[in-house]
Each structure stands twice: as structure tokens, then as C-alpha cells.
C-alpha positions in Angstrom: -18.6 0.8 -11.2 -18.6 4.6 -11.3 -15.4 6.6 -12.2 -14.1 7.5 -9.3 -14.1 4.0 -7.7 -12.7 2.7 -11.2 -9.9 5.3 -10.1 -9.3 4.2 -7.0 -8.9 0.6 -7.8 -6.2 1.5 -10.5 -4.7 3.7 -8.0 -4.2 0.5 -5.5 -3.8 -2.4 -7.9 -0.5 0.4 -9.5 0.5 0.5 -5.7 -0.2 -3.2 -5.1 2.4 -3.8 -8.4 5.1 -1.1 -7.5 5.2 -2.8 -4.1 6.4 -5.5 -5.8 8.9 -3.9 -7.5 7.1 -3.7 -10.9 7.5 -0.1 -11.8 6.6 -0.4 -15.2 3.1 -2.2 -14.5 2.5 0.3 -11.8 3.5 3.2 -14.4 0.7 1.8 -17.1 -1.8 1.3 -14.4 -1.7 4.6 -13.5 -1.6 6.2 -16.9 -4.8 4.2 -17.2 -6.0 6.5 -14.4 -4.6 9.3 -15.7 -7.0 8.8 -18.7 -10.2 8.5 -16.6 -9.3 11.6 -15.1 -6.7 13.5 -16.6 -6.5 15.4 -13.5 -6.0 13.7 -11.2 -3.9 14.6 -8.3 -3.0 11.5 -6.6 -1.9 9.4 -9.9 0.0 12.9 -11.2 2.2 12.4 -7.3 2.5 9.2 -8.0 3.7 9.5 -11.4 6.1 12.4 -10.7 7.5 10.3 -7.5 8.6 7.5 -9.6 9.6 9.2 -12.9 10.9 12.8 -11.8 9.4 15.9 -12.6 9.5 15.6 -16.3 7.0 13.2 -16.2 4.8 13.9 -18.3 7.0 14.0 -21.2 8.3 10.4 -20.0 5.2 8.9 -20.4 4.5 10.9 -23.5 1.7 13.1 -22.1 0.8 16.2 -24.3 1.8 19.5 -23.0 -1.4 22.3 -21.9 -1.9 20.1 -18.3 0.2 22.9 -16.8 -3.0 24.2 -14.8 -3.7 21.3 -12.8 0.1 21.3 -11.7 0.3 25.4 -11.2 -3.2 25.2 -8.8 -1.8 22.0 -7.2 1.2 24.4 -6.3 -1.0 27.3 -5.6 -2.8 24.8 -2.7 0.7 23.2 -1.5 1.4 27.0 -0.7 -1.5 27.8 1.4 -0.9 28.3 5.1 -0.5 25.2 7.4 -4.0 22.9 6.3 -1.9 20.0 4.5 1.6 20.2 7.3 -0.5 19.7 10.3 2.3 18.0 13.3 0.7 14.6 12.8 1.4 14.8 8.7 4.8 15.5 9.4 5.3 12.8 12.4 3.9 10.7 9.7 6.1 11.3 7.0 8.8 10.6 9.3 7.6 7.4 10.2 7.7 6.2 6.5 11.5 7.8 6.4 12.2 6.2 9.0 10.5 2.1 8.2 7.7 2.6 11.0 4.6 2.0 7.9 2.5 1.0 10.3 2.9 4.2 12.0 2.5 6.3 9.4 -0.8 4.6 8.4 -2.7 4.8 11.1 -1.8 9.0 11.3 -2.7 9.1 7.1 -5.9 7.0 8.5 -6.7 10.2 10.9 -5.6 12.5 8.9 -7.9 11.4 6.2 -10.7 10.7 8.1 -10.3 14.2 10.0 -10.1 15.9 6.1 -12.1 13.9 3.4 -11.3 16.2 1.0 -7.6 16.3 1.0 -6.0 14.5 -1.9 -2.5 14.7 -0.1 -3.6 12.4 2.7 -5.0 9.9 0.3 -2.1 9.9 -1.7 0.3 8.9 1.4 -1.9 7.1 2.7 -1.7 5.1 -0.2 1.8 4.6 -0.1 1.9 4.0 3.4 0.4 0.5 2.8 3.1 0.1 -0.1 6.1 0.6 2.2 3.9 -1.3 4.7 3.4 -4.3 2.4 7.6 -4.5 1.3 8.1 -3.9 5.0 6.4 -7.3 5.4 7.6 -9.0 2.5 11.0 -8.1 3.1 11.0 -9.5 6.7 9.4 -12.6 5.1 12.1 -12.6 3.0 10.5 -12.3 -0.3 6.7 -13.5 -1.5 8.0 -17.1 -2.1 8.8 -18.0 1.4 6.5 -20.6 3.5 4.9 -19.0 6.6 3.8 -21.1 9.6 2.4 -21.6 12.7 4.5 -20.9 15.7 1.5 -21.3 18.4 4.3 -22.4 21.3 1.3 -24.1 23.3 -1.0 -21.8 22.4 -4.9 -22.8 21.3 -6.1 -21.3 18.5 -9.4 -21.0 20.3 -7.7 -18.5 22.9 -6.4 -16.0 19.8 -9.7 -13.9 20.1 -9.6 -13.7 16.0 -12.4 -12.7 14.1 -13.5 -14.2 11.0 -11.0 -12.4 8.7 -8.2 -13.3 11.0 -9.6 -16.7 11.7 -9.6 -17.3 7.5 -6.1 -16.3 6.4 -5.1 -18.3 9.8 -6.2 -21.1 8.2 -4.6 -20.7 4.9 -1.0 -21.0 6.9 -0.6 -24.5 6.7 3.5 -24.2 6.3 3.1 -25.6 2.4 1.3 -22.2 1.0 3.7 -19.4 0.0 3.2 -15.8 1.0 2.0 -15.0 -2.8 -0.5 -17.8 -2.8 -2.1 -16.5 0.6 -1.9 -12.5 -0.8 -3.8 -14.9 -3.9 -6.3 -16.7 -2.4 -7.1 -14.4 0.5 -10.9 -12.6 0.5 -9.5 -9.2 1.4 -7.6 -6.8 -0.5 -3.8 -7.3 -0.6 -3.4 -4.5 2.7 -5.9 -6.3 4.6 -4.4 -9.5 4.0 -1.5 -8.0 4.6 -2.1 -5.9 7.6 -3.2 -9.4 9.3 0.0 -11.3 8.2 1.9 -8.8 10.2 -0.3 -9.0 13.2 0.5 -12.7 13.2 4.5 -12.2 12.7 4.0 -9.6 15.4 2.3 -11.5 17.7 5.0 -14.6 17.4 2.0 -16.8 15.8 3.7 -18.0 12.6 7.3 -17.4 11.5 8.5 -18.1 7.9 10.4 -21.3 6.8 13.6 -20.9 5.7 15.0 -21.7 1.8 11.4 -22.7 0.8 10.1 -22.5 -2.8 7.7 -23.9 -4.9 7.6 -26.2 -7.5 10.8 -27.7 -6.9 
């Protein structure tokens, strides 16, 4: 695996944990990051969002990285590029609990602009606030979802195969964590499907289920 993919999987799997509610695992995954590349933009946003802007003396970071920060400014200044309408109809969107919103205008954005670090970093935690939005509706990552097909056939859903698998994973004994688990995709696929379902009235969650009880 080459560096900047090595990056990019820390990047998620800190997101995937701070979604959670595990700050500090987040914090460490991204320091890790940080020490791949000590530049680098995305985990230095993420890092200032969740411990402030003195940072980098939280985590115990040696002063002389002022450069990055001072031409990260310099860009932030530039006229217009990164505050196009649909960045800022996206930022409300996450203000606002609309996740799925505000990813699929980070997707565009970020597919319109490779290049622009500030779209991948929301974009990134666009699926975070989309994956609590979930688990809070569930009503945490211990509760049982379900079929709710009301009549319908499974053969009528029109699911493709990734839809079709996690379908089959709700059997109404597997907690959310377990499917986020056992699931082929990455966490905000799985995810992303799971709230398609809820959506769509095909499963619901049990109520006052746990496991190992």
C-alpha cells in the first residue's frame, strides 16, 4: 500500500472511531497520519476541529510546522475557488442534520475539483455526521434491525448485490454493530445502504434489544 492510500485509510478508520464517539482513538489515528505526512491538510482540520487551535501543542507536536498552516491560510484567502454556492449549501446541510445532503454536493464538489483538500476533508465528515445520523435514529449500534417488508417480495426490491447482501444479514437477531462487522463494504457503504432500507420502510429497529443477555 503506497502512502497516500495508507493516509487515507487512517483518515476514515479516525472518522469511522470519532463517529462513534471515541475521540481519543480518532485523535491517535490521526497523529499516525500526521506522521506519514506531517503535512497534511486534511488530518491538521481534523485535528484542529476536535482539539482547538492549539493543537499542536495538545498533542505534543514540535513547533517550526507554522508554514504549512500560514500557506493553508494564504489559500483559504484566495478569491471565491473553495466558497463556491454549492460548498456553502452544503455546509448548511450538515448544520442543519441533512448528511445526506451535504454528501452528495462534497461528492460533486470533489469530483468537479480533484485537487482541493477542503472538499475531501468535508466530505469526509459528511459520512461521519451521516453515520451518527443513522445510528442515532437506530438508537445506538446495539439495537436489532429488521425486516418491515409489509407484503412486499424481496424479489420486487430491484437490489443489487451489495444491497441484496447486507439485506440478508437483517435477520432481526444481528445488531447494527455486528452488520457494520460483518458487512464487505466499508463502514459508509454499509451504512449508506442501512439508511436506504430505514428510508424506504424496509426494516425498522426492535426496541430494548441487546446482546448477550
Amino acid at each position: 500500500m503506497d502512502k497516500q492510500r495508507k493516509i487515507q485509510k487512517l483518515l476514515e478508520q479516525g472518522l469511522y472511531h470519532y463517529g462513534l464517539g471515541e475521540s481519543e482513538i480518532a485523535i491517535d489515528v490521526w497523529k499516525q497520519a500526521l506522521e506519514l505526512d506531517p503535512e497534511c491538510e486534511v488530518c491538521r482540520e481534523y485535528l484542529s476541529i476536535e482539539l482547538g487551535p492549539d493543537w499542536e501543542e495538545k498533542i505534543g507536536l514540535k513547533s517550526g510546522k507554522t508554514e504549512p498552516a500560514v500557506a493553508k491560510a494564504s489559500r483559504m484567502d484566495e478569491p471565491e475557488k473553495p466558497l463556491r454556492d454549492e460548498f456553502k449549501l452544503a455546509q448548511q446541510h450538515l448544520k442543519t442534520g441533512k448528511p445526506e445532503l451535504a454528501h452528495s454536493l462534497f461528492m460533486s464538489l470533489t469530483a468537479s475539483d480533484p485537487g482541493n483538500s477542503l472538499y475531501h476533508s468535508y466530505l469526509e465528515l459528511s459520512k461521519v455526521a451521516f453515520f451518527k445520523k443513522l445510528v442515532n435514529q437506530a438508537g445506538g449500534l446495539l439495537k436489532v434491525p429488521e425486516l418491515n417488508l409489509g407484503g412486499r417480495k424481496i424479489t420486487e426490491l430491484n437490489l443489487n448485490e451489495e444491497e441484496g447482501f447486507i439485506l440478508s444479514l437483517i435477520n432481526g437477531e444481528m445488531t447494527l454493530e455486528n452488520i457494520l462487522s460483518l458487512a464487505p463494504l466499508p463502514p459508509f457503504g454499509t451504512v449508506f445502504i442501512l439508511e436506504k432500507f430505514l428510508r424506504s420502510n424496509l426494516i425498522r429497529f426492535k426496541e430494548d434489544k441487546k446482546i448477550n443477555e
